[in-house]
Backbone bond lengths (Angstrom), bond angles and torsions (degrees), N, CA, C in turn:
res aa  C-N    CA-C-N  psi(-1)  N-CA   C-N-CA  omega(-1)  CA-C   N-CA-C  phi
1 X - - - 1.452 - - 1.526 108.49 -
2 X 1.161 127.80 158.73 1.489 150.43 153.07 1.323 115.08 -68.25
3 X 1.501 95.90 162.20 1.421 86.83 161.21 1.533 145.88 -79.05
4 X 1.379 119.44 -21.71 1.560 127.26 133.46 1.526 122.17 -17.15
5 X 1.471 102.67 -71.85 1.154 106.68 -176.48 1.476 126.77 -51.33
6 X 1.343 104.80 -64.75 1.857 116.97 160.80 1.898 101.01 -33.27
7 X 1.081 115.72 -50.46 1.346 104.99 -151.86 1.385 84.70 -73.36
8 X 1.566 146.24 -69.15 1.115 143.47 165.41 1.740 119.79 1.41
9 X 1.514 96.30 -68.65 1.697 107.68 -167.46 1.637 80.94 -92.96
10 X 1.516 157.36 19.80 1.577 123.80 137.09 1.408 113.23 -100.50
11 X 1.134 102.78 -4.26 1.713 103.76 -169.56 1.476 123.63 97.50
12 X 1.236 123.47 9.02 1.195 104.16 -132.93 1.926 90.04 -161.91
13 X 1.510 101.52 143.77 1.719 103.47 -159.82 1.546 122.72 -81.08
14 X 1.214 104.67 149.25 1.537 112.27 -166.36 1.456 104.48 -37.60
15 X 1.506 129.02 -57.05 1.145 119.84 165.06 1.307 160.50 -28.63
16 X 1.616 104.78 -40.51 1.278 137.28 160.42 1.879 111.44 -60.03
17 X 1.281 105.87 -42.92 1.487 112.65 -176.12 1.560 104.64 -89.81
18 X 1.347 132.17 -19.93 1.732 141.50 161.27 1.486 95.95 -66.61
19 X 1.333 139.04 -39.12 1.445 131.40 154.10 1.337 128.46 -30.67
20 X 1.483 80.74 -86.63 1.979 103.71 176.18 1.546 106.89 -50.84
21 X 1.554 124.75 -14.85 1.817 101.80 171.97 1.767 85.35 -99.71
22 X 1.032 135.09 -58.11 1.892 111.04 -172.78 1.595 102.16 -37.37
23 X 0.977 114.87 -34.00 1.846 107.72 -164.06 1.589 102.44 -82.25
24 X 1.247 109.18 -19.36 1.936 117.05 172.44 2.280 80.71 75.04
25 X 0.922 90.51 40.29 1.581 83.79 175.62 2.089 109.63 -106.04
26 X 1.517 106.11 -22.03 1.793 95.29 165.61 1.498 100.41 -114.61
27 X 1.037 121.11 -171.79 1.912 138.38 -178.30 1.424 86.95 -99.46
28 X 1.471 91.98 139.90 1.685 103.99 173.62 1.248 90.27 -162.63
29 X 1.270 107.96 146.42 1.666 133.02 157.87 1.310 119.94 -89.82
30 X 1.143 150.81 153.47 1.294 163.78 -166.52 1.586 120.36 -121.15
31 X 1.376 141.66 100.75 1.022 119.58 -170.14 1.760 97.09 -138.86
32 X 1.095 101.60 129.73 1.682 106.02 -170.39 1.811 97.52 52.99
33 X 1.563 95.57 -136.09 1.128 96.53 -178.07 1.710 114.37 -89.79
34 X 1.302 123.09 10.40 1.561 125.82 -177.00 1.377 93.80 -101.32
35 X 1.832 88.71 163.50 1.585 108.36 172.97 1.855 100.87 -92.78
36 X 1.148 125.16 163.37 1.783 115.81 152.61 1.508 89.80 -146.95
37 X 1.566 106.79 166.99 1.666 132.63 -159.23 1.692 100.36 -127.38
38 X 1.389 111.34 129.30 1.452 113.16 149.45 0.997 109.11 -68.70
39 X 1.600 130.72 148.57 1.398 132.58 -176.22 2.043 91.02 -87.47
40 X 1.249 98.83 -48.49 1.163 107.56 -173.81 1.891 112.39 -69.26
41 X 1.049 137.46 -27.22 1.332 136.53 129.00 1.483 127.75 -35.60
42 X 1.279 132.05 -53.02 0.686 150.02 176.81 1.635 92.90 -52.38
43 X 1.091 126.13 -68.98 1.540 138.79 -140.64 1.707 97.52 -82.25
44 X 1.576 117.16 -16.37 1.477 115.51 175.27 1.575 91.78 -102.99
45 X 1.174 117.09 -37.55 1.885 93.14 -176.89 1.707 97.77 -65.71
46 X 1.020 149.02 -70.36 1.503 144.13 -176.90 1.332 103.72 -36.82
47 X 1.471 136.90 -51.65 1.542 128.31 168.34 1.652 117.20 -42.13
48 X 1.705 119.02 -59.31 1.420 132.70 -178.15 1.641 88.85 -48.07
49 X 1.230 145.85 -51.29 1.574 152.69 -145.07 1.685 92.62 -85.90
50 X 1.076 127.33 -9.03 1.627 115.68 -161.83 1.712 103.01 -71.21
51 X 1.311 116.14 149.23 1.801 116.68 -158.04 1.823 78.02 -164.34
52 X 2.056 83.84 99.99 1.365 121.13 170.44 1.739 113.63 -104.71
53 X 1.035 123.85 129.53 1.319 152.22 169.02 1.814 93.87 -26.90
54 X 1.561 97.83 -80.71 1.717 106.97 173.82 1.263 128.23 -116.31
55 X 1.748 144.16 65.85 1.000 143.80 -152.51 1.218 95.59 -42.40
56 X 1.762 129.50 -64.62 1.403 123.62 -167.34 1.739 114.59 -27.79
57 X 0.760 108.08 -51.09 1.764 126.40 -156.87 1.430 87.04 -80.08
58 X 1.358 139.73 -46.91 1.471 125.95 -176.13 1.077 111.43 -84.56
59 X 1.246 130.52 9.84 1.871 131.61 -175.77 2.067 88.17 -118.97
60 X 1.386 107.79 -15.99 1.659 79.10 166.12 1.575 106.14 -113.94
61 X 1.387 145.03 10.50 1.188 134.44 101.42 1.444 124.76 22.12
62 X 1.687 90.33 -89.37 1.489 117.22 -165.93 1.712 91.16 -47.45
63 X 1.260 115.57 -79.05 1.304 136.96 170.71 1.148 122.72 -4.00
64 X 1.321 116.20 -79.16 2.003 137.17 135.20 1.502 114.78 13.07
65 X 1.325 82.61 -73.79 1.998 104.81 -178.64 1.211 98.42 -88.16
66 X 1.529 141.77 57.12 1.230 130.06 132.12 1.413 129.42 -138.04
67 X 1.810 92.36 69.52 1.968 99.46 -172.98 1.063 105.53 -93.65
68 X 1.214 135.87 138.98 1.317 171.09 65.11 1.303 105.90 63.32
């Protein structure tokens, strides 16, 4: 993806994401002078970022939903 695109599928303005790569705060690739996005990178750095109320309680969830 571009940067359009990313900003599209995060919501969120080209600017804000020209931030987050000076800050080395999202994954970006470099190609010539453009940035481009794994969608699938993208989709595990936004997972690592997830900010739950009670992890405990959502890791036995997970747990829950896995009968046999």
């Amino acid at each position: 993806m571009d940067i359009k695109a990313l900003a599209e599928y995060l919501g969120m303005g080209k600017s804000k994401i020209y931030a987050l790569i000076r800050m080395k705060k999202i994954p970006a690739s470099r190609i010539g002078r453009q940035y481009r996005f794994s969608r699938t990178v993208i989709d595990q750095w936004l997972n690592e970022r997830l900010i739950t109320k009670d992890r405990d309680s959502q890791m036995s969830l997970f747990k829950e939903g896995q009968h046999s």
